[in-house]
C-alpha positions as CSV (number, residue, x, y, z in Angstrom):
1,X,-23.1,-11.5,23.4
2,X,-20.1,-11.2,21.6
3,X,-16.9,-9.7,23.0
4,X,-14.8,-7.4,20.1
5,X,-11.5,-6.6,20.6
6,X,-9.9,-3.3,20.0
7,X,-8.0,-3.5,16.4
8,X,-3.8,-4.3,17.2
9,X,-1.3,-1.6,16.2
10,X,2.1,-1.5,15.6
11,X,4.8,-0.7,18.4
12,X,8.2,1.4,16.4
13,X,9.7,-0.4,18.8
14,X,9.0,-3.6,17.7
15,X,11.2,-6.0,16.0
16,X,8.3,-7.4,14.2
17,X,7.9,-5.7,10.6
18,X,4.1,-4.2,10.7
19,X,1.8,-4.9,8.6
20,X,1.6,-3.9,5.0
21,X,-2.1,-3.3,3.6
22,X,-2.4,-4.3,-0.2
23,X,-2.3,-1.3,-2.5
24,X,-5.6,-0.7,-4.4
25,X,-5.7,-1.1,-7.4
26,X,-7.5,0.9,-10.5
27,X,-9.0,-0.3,-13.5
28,X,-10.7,1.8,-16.1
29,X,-13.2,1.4,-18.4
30,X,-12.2,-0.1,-22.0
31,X,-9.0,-1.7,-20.1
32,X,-8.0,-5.4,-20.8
33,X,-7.6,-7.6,-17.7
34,X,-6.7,-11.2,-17.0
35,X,-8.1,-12.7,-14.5
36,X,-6.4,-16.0,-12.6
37,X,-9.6,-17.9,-12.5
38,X,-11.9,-16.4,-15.6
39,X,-8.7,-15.7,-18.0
40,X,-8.7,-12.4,-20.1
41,X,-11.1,-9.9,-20.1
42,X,-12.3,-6.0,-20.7
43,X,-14.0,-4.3,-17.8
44,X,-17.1,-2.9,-19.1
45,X,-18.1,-1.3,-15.6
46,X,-17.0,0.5,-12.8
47,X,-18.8,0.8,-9.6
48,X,-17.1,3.2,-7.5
49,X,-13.7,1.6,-6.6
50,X,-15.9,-0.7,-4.9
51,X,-16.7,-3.1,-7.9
52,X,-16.5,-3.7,-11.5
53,X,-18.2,-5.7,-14.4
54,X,-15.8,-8.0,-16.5
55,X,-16.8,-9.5,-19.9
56,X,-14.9,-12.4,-20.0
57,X,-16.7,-13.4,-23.7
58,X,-19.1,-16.3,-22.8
59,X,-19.6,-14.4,-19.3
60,X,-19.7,-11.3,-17.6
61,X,-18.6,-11.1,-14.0
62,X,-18.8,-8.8,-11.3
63,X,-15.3,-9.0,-9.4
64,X,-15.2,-7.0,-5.7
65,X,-12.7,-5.0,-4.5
66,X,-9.1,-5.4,-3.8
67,X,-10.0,-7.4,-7.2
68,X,-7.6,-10.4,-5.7
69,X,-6.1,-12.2,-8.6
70,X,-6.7,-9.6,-11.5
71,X,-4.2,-8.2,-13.5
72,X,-3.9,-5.3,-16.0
73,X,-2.3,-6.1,-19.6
């Protein structure tokens, strides 16, 4: 049996700065992308804001949400 602990929050009076969550980024379709490991790209699908296809030219690749390391152009 595993034990879960209750998520941590954020005291105001705290002298520790609280954590930041990323802001989400949105892609639409047609838009030109570069990628840090694949290089640049168009996105060719969208799945929701959960997921989206990127032709990369020799591949395509399906690239999860917060879409770490993507960029618009």
């Amino acid at each position: 049996m595993t034990k879960r602990s209750a998520p941590r929050r954020h005291l105001s009076t705290s002298p520790f700065k609280a954590p930041v969550a990323p802001l989400a980024k949105h892609f639409a379709l047609g838009e030109r992308v570069s990628h840090d490991r694949y290089g640049l790209g168009t996105v060719i699908g969208v799945e929701d804001e959960t997921a989206m296809l990127v032709d990369f030219g020799s591949h395509e690749v399906r690239i999860i949400s917060p879409y770490t390391g993507l960029h618009k152009l």
